[in-house]
N, C-alpha and C positions, 0 to 999 in steps of 0.2 A: 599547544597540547590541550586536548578536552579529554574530562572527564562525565563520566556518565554513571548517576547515581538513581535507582530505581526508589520511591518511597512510597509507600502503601497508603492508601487512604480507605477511610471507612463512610465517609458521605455518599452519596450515590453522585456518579459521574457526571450529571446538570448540576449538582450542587458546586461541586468542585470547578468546575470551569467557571463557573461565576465568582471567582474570584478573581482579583485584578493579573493583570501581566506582571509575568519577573523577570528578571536576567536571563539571558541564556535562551534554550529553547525547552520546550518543554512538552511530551508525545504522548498519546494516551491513546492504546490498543480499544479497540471497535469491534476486535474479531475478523476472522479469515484475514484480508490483504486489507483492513481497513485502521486508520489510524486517525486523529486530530492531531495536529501541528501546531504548538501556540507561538511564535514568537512576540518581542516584546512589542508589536507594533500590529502583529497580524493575527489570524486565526484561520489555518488551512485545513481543507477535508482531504483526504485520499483515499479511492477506493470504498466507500463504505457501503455494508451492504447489514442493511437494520430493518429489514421486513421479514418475510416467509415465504415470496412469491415462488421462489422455487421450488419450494413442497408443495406448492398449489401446482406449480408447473409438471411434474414429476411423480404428482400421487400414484402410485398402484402402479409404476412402472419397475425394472428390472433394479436401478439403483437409484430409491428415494431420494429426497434432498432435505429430510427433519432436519429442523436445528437441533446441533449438541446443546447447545450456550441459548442463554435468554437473552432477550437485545437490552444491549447495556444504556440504550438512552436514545428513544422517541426519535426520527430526524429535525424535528421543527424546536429541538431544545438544544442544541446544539450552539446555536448563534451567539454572538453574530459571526456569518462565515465570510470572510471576504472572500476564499479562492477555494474549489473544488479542485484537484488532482483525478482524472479518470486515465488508468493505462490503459484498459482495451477494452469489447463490445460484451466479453462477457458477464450474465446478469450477475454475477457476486461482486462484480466493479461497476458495472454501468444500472445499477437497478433503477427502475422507474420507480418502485414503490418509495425506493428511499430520496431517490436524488430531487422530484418533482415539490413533495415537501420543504426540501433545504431552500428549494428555488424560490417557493413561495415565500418562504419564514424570513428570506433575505434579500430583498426585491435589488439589489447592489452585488449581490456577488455573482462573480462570474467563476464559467467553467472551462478548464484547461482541455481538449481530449484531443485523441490520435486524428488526424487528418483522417483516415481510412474508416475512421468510423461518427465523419459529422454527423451524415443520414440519420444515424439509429442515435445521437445525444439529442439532434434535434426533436426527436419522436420520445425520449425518454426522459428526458429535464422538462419539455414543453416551455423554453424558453427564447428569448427573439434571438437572432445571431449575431445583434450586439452585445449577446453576453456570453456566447460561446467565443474560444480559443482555442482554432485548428494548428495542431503542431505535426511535425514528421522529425524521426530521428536524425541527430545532429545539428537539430536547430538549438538556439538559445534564446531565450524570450526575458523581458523583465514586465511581467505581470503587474505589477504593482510597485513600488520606488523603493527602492532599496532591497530587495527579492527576486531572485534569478533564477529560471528553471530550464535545464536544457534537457533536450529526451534524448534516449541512451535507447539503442534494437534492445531489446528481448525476444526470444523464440522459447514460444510456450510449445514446447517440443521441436519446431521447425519454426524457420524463419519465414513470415511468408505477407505477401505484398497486395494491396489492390490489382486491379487494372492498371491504376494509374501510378505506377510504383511505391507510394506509399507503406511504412511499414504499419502490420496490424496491433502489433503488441509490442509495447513500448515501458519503458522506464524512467526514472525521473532524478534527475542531479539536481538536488534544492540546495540554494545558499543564501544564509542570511545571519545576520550578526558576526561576519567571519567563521560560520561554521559551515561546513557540505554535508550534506546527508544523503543517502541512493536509494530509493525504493524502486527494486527491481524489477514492479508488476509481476506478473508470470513468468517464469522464464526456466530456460538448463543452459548447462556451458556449451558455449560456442566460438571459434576459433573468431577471434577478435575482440568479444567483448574485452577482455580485461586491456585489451591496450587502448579501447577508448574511454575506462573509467579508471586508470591511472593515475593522468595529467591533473583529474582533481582530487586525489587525494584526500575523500570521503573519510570524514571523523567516523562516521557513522553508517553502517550498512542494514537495512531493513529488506529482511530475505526470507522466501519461502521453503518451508522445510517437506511438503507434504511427498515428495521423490514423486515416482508412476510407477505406474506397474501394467505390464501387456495386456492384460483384460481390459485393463482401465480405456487404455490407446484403441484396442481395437472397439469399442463400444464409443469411437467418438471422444471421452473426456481425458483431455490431455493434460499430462502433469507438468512436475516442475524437480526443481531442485532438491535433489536427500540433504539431510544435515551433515554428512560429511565432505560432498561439495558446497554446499553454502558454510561451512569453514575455512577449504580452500579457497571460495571466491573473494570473501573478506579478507581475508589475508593475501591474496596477489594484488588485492588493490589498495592495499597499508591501511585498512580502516582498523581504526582501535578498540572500537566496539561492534556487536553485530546483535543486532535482534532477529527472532528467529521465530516467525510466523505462519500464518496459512495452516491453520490444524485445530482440531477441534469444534472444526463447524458439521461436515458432515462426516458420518460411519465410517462410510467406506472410501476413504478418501482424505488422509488423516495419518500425524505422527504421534506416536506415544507420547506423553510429557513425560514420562519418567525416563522415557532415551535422553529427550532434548536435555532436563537437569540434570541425569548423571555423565553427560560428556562435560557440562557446564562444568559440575563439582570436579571435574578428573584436570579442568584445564586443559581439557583434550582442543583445543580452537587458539589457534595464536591469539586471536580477538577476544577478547572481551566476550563470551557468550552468554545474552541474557535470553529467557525464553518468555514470550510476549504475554502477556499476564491482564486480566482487566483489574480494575482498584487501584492501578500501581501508576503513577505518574515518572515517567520517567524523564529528570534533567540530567539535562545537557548541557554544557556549560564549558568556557577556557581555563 
């Protein structure tokens, strides 16, 4: 049995990291799908996305991409990283501005990403492919010794493949210290997932709340999961807790936090519903 205890801090987030490894594991939100991972031996990246390039990308178009949130910590202060987590090609997961920094700041860590999208990590980390790690769903890899990650399909709206069958959006079963944690990448419910992330029996589920909505889909930007299916998803797969992310980065594209805390408060989630928070260190622990 784990428990998961959220504790607030008031240093600024390079601070706080620089203090030694504890027990257990130990999470700490980035914003949008992006997290640090500490366990007692490692220190993992998932997802992170700590620049602006998408406002740059996006100025004066139909739907901007301003940051809501101020980036909670430099990418090159981070370290030391041993393992980067990328689920798929899009830049709020795969950024160059952020990931090319981590690459430098940590000339030993390597990056996990989708088979389907080496090409574009290659072009975006700027790194040799000694230190990239091409995975495809249903693989199980051990990165580093004693740290397991197998990737789990996600369909950021649809399921959908290279040429070369490879899935493009992908999820990630991490275990370590006897604990499982799921970070879903992108994803909505689809006939199957929950019976391939059953068998591990996820303490911990890390899930996107931001839904979609038809404008969104037909202009191109696909959604993900409402926080009412990412309640039912955590709970078909017995996770005892679930953090609930992907919000509040940009306008329109984005869940209330006063939704996400008042189902929390109502116990409306078989799970455990925390809603992802910066300043707050969240352990994890048996």
């Amino acid at each position: 049995m784990t428990s998961l205890s959220p504790v607030p801090f008031s240093e600024t987030l390079a601070a706080r990291l620089a203090t030694p490894p504890a027990e257990g594991i130990r999470l700490y939100w980035l914003g949008q799908a992006g997290f640090v991972i500490a366990t007692t031996r490692y220190r993992i990246v998932i997802d992170p996305y700590l620049s602006d390039s998408l406002a740059e990308k996006y100025q004066g178009k139909r739907f901007e991409h301003d940051r809501l949130m101020a980036v909670p910590i430099q990418p090159s202060e981070i370290g030391p990283v041993d393992l980067v987590l990328v689920t798929h090609h899009h830049t709020d997961h795969m950024d160059q501005q952020t990931l090319m920094p981590i690459a430098a700041a940590n000339p030993d860590c390597r990056f996990l990403v989708p088979r389907a999208a080496i090409e574009a990590a290659k072009e975006r980390i700027g790194v040799g492919p000694e230190r990239l790690i091409a995975v495809d769903a249903g693989e199980r890899i051990e990165p580093l010794p004693g740290l397991a990650v197998t990737a789990i399909r996600a369909a950021h709206e649809t399921l959908e493949r290279s040429e070369e069958g490879w899935h493009k959006f992908l999820g990630y079963v991490v275990e370590s210290d006897g604990i499982r944690l799921y970070h879903s990448g992108d994803t909505i419910p689809f006939e199957g997932l929950v019976d391939e992330l059953a068998p591990f029996k996820a303490d911990l589920a890390l899930l996107p709340v931001n839904g979609r909505r038809p404008e969104l889909t037909q202009a191109g930007i696909a959604g993900n999961l409402t926080l009412d299916e990412a309640c039912v998803l955590s709970d078909r797969i017995g996770a005892a807790d679930m953090i609930a992310h992907h919000y509040g980065m940009f306008a329109f594209n984005t869940e209330d936090p006063s939704t996400i805390d008042a189902k929390s408060a109502a116990a409306d989630c078989r799970a455990r519903l925390h809603r992802a928070k910066l300043s707050v260190e969240y352990r994890l622990s048996k």
